[in-house]
RODO-2510 file (C-alpha; in nm, 4 decimals, decimal comma):
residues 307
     n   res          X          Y          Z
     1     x     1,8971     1,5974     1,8555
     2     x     2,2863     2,5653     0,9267
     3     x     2,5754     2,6658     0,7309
     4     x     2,5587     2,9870     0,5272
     5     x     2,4366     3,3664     0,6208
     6     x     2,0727     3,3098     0,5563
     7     x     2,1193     3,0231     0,8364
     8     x     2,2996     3,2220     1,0735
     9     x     2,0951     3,4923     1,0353
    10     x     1,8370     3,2489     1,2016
    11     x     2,0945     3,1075     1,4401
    12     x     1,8298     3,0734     1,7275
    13     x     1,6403     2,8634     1,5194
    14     x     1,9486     2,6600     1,4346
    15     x     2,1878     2,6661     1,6970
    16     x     2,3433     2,3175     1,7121
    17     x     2,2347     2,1204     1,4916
    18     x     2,0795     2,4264     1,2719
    19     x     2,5145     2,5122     3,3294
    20     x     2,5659     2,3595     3,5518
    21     x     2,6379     2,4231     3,9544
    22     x     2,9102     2,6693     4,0376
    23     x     3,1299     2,3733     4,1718
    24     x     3,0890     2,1762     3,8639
    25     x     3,2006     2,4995     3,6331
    26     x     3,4785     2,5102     3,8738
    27     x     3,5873     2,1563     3,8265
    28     x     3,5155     2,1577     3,4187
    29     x     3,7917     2,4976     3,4478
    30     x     4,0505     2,3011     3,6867
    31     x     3,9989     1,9970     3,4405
    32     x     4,0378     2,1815     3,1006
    33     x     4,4000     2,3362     3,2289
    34     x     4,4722     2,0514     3,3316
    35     x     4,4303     1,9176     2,9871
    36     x     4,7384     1,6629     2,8458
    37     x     4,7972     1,5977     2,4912
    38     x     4,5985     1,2562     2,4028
    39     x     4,7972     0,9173     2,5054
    40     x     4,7152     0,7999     2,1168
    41     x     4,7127     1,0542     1,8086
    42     x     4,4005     0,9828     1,5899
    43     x     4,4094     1,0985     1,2731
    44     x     4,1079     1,1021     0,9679
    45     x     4,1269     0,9638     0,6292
    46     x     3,8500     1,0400     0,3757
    47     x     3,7013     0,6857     0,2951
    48     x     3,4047     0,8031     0,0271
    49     x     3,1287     1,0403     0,0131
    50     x     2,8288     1,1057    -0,1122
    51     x     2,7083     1,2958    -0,4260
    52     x     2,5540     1,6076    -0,2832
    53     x     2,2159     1,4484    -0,3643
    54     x     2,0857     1,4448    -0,0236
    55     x     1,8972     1,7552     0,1234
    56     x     1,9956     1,9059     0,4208
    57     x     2,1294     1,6015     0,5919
    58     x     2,1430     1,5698     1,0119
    59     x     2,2138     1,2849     1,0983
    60     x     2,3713     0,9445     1,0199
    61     x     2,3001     0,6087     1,1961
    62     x     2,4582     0,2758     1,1437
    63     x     2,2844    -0,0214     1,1690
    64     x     2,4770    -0,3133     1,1918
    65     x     2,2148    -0,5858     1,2200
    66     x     2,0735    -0,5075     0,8825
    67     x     2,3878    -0,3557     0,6955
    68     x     2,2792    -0,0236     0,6131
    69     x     2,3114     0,3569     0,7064
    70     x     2,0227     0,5720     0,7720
    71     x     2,0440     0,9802     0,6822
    72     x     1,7979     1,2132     0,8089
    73     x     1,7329     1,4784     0,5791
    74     x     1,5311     1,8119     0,7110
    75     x     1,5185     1,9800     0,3437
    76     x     1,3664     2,3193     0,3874
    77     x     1,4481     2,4176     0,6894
    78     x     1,1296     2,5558     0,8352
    79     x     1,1041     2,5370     1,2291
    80     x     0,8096     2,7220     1,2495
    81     x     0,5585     2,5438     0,9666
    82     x     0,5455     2,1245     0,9050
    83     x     0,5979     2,1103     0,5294
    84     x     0,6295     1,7331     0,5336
    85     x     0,9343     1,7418     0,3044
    86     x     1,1819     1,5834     0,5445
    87     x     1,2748     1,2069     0,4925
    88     x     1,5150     0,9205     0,5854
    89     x     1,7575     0,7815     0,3203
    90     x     1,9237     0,4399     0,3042
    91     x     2,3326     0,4043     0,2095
    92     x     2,5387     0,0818     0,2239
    93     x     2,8396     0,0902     0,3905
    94     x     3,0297     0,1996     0,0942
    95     x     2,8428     0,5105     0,0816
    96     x     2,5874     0,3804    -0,2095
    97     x     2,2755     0,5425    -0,1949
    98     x     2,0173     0,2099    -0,1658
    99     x     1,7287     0,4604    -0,1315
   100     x     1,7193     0,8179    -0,1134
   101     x     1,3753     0,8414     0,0221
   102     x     1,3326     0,5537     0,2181
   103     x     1,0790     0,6966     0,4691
   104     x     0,8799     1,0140     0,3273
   105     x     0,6556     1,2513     0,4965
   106     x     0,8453     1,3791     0,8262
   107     x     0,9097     1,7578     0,8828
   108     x     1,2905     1,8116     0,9986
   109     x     1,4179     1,4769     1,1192
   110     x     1,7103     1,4888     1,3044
   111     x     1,8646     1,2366     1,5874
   112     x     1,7933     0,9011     1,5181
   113     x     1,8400     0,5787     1,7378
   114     x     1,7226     0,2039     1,7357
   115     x     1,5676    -0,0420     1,9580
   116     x     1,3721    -0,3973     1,8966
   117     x     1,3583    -0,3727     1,5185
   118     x     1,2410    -0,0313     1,5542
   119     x     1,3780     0,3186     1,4367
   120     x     1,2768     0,6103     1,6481
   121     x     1,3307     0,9651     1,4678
   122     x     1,3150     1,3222     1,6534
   123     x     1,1148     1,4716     1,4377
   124     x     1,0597     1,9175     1,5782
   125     x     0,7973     1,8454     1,7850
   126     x     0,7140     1,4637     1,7938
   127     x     0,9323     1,0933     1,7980
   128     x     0,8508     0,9303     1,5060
   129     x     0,8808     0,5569     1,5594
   130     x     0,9375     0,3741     1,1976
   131     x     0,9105    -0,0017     1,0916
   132     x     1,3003    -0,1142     1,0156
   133     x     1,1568    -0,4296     0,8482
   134     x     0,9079    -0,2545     0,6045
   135     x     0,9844     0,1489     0,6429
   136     x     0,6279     0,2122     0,7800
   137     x     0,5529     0,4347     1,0288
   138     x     0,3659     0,3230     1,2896
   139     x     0,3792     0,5947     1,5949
   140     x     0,3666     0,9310     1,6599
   141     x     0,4203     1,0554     1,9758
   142     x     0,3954     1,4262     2,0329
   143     x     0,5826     1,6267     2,3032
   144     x     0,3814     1,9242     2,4861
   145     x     0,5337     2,2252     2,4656
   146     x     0,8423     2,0502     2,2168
   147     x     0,9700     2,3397     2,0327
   148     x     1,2772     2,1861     1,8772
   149     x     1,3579     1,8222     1,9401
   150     x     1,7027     1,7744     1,8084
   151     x     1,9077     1,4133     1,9092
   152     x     1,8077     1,0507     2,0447
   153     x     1,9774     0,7897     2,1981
   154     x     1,8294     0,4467     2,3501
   155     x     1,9714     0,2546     2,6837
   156     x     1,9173    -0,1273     2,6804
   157     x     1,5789    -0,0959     2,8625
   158     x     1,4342     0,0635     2,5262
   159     x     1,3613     0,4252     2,6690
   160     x     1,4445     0,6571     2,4716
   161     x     1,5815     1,0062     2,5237
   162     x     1,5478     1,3264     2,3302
   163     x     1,6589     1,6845     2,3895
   164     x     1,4613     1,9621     2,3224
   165     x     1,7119     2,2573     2,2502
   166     x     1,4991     2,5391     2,2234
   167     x     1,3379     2,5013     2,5833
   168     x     1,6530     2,3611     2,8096
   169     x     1,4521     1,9816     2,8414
   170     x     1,5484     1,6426     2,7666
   171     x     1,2391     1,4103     2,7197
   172     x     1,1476     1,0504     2,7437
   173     x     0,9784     0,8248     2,5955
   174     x     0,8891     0,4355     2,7559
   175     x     0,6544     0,2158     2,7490
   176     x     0,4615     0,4418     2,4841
   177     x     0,4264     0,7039     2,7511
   178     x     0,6523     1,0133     2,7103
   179     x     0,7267     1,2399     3,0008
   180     x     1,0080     1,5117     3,0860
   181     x     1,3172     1,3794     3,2093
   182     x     1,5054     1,6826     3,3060
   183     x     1,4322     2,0605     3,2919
   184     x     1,6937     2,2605     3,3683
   185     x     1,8724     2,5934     3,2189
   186     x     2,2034     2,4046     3,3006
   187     x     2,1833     2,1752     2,9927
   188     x     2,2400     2,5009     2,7558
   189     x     2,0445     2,4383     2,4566
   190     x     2,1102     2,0507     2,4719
   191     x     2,1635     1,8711     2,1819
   192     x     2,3885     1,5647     2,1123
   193     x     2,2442     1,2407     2,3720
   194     x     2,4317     0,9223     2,3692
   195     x     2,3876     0,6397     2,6317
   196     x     2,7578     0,4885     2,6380
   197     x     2,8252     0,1426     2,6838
   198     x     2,8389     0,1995     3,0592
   199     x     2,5114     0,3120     3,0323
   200     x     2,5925     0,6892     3,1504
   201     x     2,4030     0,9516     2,9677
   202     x     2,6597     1,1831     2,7396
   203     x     2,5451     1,5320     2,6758
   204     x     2,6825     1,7824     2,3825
   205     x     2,5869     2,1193     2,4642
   206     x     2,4850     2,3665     2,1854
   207     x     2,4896     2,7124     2,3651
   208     x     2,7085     2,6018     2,6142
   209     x     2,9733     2,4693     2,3682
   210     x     3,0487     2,1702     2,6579
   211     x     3,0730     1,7596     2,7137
   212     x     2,9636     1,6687     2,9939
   213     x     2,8012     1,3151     3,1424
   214     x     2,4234     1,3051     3,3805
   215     x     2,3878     1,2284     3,6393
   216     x     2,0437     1,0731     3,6015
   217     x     1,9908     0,9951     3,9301
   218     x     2,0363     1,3599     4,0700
   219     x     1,9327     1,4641     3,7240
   220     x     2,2184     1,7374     3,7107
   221     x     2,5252     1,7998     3,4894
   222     x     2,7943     1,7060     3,5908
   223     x     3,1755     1,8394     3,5265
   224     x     3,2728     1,9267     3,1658
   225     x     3,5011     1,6992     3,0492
   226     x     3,5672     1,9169     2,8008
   227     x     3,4579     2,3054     2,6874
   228     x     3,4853     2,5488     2,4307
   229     x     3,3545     2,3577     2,1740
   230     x     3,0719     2,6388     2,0623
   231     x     2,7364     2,4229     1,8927
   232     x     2,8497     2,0953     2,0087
   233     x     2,6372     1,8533     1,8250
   234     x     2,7040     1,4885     1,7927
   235     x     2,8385     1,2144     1,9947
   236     x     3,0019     0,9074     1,9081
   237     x     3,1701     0,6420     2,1187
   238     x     3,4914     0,4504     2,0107
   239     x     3,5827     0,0666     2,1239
   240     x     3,8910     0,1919     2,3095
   241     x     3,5718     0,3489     2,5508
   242     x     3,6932     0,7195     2,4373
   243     x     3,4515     0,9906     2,2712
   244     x     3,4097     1,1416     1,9473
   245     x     3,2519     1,4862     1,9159
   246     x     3,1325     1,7150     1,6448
   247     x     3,0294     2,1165     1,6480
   248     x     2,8089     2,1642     1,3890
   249     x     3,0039     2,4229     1,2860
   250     x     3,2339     2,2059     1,1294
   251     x     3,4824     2,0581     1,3904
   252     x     3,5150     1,7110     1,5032
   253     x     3,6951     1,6090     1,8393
   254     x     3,8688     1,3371     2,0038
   255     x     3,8339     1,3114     2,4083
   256     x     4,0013     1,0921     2,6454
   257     x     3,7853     1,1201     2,9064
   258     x     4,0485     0,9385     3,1360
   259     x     4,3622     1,1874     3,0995
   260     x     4,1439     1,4848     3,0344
   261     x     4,2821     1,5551     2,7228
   262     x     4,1054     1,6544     2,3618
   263     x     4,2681     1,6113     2,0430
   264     x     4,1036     1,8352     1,7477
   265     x     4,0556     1,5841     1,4069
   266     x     3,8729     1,7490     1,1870
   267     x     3,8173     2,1547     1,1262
   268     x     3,5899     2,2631     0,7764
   269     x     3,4555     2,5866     0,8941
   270     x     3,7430     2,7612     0,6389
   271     x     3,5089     2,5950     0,3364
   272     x     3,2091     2,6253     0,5171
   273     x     3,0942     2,2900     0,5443
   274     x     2,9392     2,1398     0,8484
   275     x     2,9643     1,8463     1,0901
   276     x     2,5977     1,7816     1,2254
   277     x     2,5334     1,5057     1,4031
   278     x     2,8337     1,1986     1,3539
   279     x     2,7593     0,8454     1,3449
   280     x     2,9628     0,5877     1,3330
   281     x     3,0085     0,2316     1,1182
   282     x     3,2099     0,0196     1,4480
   283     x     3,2273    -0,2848     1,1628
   284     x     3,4478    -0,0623     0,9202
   285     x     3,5760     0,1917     1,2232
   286     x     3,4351     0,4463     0,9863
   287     x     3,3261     0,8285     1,1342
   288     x     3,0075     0,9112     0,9284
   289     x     2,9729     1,2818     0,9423
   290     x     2,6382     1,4557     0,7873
   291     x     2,7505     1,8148     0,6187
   292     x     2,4267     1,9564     0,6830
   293     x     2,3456     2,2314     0,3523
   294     x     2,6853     2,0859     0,1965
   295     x     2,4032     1,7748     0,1252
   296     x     2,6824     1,4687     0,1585
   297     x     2,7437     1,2492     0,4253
   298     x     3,1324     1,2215     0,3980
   299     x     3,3069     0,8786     0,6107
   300     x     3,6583     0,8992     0,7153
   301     x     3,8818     0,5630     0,8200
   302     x     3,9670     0,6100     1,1798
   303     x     4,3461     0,5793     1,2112
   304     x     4,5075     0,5731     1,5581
   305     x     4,8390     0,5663     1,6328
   306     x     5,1213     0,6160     1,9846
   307     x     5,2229     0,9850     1,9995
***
């Protein structure tokens, strides 16, 4: 599947993270002034945070089976050179940190998913595929021509997808095999993937600041369901079936995909912290948001209640 000057100096290296059809951009416009306010008001409550002890932190997974949270950390951000300095931590639910470098050795890990005991890590150029039971690596699988793989998500076959944001692609990988999925200057610097629970494939889009589902049929974008949300980044669904998304520049929104309305939760760009790429803890209804160069992971209690 980036904060200060220095970063934004380099903002094509890290533009997330760091269109489609005419009738579709039609559609997304007629949608978005269409917009209503949100049937439910959500609001955030800080639940804990981290010490600023991790180091340059992406992404944050939840893994229920096994009780834990998994960071990815890119530390120095160098695109262009593997320094090896990147790494996966372990937190408990309460935000402990079990182990701060759980899995060493990786260059700038970012989007993270799981599937059959297995934690697969996009990793600039390559999915890393690591032991859950023993934190072992045991694949590598490079992508040809991968400039800057960014997110992952898994559907309930096992394949799992990554984007590529510096070269418009979304990849594959199944059966050990991985091939290119979609290629297409539509997906604007893709970045946040997430395979909902009705198994449609969600796309954040980084340059074109949009959320929009796949068709993955066609293999097109289709309508916005919502825009103007510049470095769109993570993805997170809720159990009432509506969508959480963060801009790495520090926002975090709510979308009700069903009235066509977006609710605004969360807004740090004022004190320059980030919101990279969310997870979320379903057991605790927690939203787990990484702060990139801020080094925390900060969770906030999900509170909803009737407008």
């Amino acid at each position: 599947m980036t904060k200060c000057m220095t970063l934004l100096a380099v903002s094509g290296v890290l533009c997330y993270s760091c269109g489609g059809n005419h009738a579709s951009n039609e559609t997304a416009a007629d949608t978005t002034a269409a917009m209503q306010e949100p049937q439910a008001t959500l609001t955030l409550e800080e639940a804990w945070s981290t010490d600023t002890v991790m180091r340059t932190s992406e992404s944050v997974l939840s893994d229920p089976d096994n009780d834990v949270l998994y960071v990815s950390n890119i530390n120095n951000v160098d695109k262009e050179n593997k320094d090896g300095d990147g790494f996966i931590s372990k937190l408990s639910p309460d935000g402990s940190v079990e182990e701060l470098q759980w899995v060493t050795g990786l260059n700038d890990p970012k989007g993270m998913g799981i599937y059959d005991g297995k934690l697969y890590v996009a990793d600039l150029d390559e999915v890393v595929e690591i032991n859950l039971d023993n934190g072992e690596i045991e694949n590598k699988y490079p992508i040809d021509g991968a400039a800057f793989l960014n997110d992952i998500t898994v559907d309930s076959d096992g394949k799992v997808y990554v984007s590529d944001s510096d070269t418009d692609k979304i990849h594959v990988l199944a059966d050990g095999k991985v091939s290119t999925f979609m290629s297409d200057s539509s997906l604007q610097r893709p970045n946040g993937l997430l395979v909902d629970r009705d198994g449609t494939l969600m796309l954040a889009s980084a340059g074109g600041g949009f959320f929009a589902p796949i068709d993955t049929t066609d293999k097109a974008v289709e309508a916005h369901l919502i825009e103007n949300i510049p470095s769109a980044d993570g993805i997170i669904q809720l159990a009432d079936g509506n969508y959480i998304v963060s801009t790495w520049s520090g926002e975090v929104h709510y979308v009700e995909p069903a009235t066509g309305s977006e609710q605004k939760l969360l807004d740090t760009k004022a004190e320059k912290i980030n919101a990279a790429d969310i997870g979320y803890d379903a057991d605790n209804d927690l939203l787990l948001v990484p702060t990139f160069m801020d080094n925390r992971v900060v969770a906030y209690k999900i509170v909803k209640g009737n407008s």
